[in-house]
N, C-alpha and C positions, 0 to 999 in steps of 0.2 A: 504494500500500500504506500503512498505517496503522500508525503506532507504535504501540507501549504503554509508557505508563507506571505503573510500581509506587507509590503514595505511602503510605507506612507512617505513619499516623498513625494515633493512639487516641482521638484526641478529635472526635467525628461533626462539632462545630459550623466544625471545623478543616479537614475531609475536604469537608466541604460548600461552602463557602469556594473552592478550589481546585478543586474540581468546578465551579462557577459560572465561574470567572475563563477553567477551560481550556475551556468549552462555550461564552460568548464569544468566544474568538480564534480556536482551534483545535479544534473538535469535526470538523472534516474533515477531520485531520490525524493524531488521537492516540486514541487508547481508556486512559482510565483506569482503574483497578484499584486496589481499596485491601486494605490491608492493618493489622490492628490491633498488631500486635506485631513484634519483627524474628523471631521462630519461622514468623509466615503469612506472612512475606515470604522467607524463606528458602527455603520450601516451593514459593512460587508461581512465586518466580525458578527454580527446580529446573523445575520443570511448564513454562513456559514456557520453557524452554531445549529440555526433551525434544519438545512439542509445534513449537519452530521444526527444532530438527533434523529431524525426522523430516520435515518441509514442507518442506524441501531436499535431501532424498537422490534 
């Protein structure tokens, strides 16, 4: 199974960066997800919580 990680950054050249480093080591380990503000990370971490619950009931 595959993590995810949330990285809430707003700046793409920053997002991009990280994107690069985790697609290098770990791209068969991790699914990335960005987020521009902590409001779409707040939202996303919600969504993803409802989406894992509901994958374990």
């Amino acid at each position: 199974m595959k993590h995810t990680i949330l990285v809430a950054e707003d700046e793409e050249v920053n997002y991009m960066y990280i994107e690069v480093l985790f697609e290098e080591e770990f791209s068969d380990d991790y699914i990335l997800l960005q987020a521009i503000n902590g409001q779409e990370a707040g939202h996303k971490t919600n969504l993803l919580s409802t989406i894992n619950s509901e994958y374990y009931l």
